[in-house]
C-alpha positions as CSV (number, residue, x, y, z in Angstrom):
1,X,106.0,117.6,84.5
2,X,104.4,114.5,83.6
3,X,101.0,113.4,85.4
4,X,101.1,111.3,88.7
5,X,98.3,109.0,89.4
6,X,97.6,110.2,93.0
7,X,95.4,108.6,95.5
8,X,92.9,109.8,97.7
9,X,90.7,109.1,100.8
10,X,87.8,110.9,101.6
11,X,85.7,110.5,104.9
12,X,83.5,111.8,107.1
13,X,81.0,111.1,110.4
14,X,79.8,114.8,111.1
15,X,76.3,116.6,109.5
16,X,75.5,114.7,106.6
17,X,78.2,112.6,106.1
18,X,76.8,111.0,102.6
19,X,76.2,114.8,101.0
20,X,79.7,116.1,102.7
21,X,81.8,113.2,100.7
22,X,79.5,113.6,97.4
23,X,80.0,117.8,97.7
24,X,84.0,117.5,98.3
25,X,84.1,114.9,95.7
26,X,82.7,117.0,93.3
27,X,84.2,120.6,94.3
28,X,87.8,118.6,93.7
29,X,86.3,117.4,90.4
30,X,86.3,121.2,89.6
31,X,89.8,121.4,90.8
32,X,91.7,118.8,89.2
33,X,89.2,118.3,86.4
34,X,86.9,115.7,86.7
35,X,88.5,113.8,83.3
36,X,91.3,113.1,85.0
37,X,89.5,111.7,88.4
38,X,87.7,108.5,89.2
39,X,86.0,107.7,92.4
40,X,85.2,104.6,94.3
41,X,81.7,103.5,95.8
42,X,81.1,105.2,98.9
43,X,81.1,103.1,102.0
44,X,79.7,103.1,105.6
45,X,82.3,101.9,108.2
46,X,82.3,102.1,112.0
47,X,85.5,104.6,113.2
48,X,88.7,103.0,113.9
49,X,90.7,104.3,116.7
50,X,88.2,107.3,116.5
51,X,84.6,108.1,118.2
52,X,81.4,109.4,117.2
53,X,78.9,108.2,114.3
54,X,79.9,105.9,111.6
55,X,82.1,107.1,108.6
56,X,80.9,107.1,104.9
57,X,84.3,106.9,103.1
58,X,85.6,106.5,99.8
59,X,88.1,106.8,97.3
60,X,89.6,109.1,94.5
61,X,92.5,108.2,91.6
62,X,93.5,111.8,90.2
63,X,96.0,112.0,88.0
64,X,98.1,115.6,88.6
65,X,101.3,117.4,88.3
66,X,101.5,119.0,91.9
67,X,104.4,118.4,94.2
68,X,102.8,116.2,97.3
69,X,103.6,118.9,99.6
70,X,101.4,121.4,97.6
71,X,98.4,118.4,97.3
72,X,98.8,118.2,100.9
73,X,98.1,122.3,101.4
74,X,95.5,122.0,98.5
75,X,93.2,119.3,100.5
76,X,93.8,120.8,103.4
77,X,92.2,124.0,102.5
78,X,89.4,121.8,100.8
79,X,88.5,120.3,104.6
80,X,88.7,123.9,105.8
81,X,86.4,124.6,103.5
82,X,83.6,122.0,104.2
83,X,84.0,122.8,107.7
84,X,86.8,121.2,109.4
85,X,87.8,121.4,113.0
86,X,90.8,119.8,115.3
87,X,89.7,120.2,118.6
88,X,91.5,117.2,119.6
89,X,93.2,113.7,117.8
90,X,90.9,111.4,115.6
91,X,87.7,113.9,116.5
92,X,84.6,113.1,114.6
93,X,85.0,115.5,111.4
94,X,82.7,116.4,108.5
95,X,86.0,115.9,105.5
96,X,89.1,114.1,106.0
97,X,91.4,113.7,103.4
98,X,94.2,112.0,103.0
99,X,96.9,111.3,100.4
100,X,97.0,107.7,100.0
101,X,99.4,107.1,97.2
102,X,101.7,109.0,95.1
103,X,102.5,106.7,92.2
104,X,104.7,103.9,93.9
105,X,106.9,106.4,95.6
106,X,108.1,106.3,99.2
107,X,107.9,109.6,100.7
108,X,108.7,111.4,103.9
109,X,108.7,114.7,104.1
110,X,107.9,115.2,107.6
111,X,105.7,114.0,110.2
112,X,102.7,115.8,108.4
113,X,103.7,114.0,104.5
114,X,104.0,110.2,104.5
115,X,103.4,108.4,101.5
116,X,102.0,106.1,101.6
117,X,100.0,106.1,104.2
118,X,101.2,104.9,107.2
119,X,98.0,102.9,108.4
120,X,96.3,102.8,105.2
121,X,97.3,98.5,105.3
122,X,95.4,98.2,108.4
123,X,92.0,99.8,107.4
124,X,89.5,98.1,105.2
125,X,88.0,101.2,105.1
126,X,90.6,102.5,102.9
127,X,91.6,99.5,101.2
128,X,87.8,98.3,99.8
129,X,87.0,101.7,98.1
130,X,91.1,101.3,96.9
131,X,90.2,98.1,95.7
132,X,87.0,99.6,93.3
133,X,89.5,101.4,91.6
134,X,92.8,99.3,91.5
135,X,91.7,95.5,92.2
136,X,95.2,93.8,92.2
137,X,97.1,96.8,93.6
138,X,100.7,96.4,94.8
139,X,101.3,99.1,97.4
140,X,104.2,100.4,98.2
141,X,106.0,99.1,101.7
142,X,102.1,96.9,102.2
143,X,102.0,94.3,99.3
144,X,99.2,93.1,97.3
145,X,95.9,94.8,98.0
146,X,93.9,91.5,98.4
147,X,96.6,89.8,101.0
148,X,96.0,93.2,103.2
149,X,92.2,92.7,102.9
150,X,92.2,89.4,103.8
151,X,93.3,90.3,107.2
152,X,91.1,92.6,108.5
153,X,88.0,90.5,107.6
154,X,86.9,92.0,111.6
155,X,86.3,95.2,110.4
156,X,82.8,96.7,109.2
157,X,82.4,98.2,105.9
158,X,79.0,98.1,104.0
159,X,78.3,99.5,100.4
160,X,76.5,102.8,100.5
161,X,76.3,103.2,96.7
């Protein structure tokens, strides 16, 4: 099977946030071998539709040959692993991962695999770290990544490092 160039998005607003993206970032390095992985900038963004402390989010490319279904289980286990809890929808969490993209397909496995993302186009917080990696990006369903960033110019997301 040839390589996908997968998408990622990392985030968290529990313990330290900065340390918990930076440690996850780097144990899925290990994983998918850090040659074939690139990361955004890491960002500092208020929550949306969410409470608690502000986020630090960011993005990964990695390029693999798992089915989504088995990245899904595979990051799963990885915010299991840094801590991860679901005492109730959108509750503050040290790691959240999500697949973003799979290449430019259109999948829906379920109600637990859509790809892409079904409110990736209406978070900045998603799209600027996106944007690091893929500046003119056509996503799939959304449109050009510039047009979506354009209008949510009301949400706050400031450059960590």
């Amino acid at each position: 099977m040839n390589s996908i160039k997968t998408y990622i998005g990392l985030g968290s607003n529990q313990g330290d946030s900065i340390e918990n993206i930076k440690n996850a970032t780097n144990y899925i390095f290990s994983i998918f071998h850090k040659n074939n992985c690139r990361t955004s900038k890491l960002y500092s963004t208020t929550p949306v539709h969410a409470t608690g402390p502000n986020f630090t989010n960011s993005v990964m490319e990695i390029y693999l040959t798992d089915s989504p279904t088995n990245l899904l289980d595979k990051l799963q286990k990885i915010e299991n692993k840094f801590g991860r809890t679901r005492p109730y929808k959108n509750a503050p969490r040290t790691l959240d991962i999500d697949i973003l993209l799979y290449s430019n397909r259109i999948i829906q496995d379920n109600d637990n695999l859509i790809i892409p993302h079904p409110r990736m186009h209406e978070r900045l917080f998603v799209l600027k770290p996106l944007q690091d990696l893929e500046p003119n990006i056509e996503l799939p369903i959304y449109g050009n990544i510039n047009n979506l960033i354009k209008k949510l110019q009301n949400q706050e997301v400031d450059v960590i490092e």
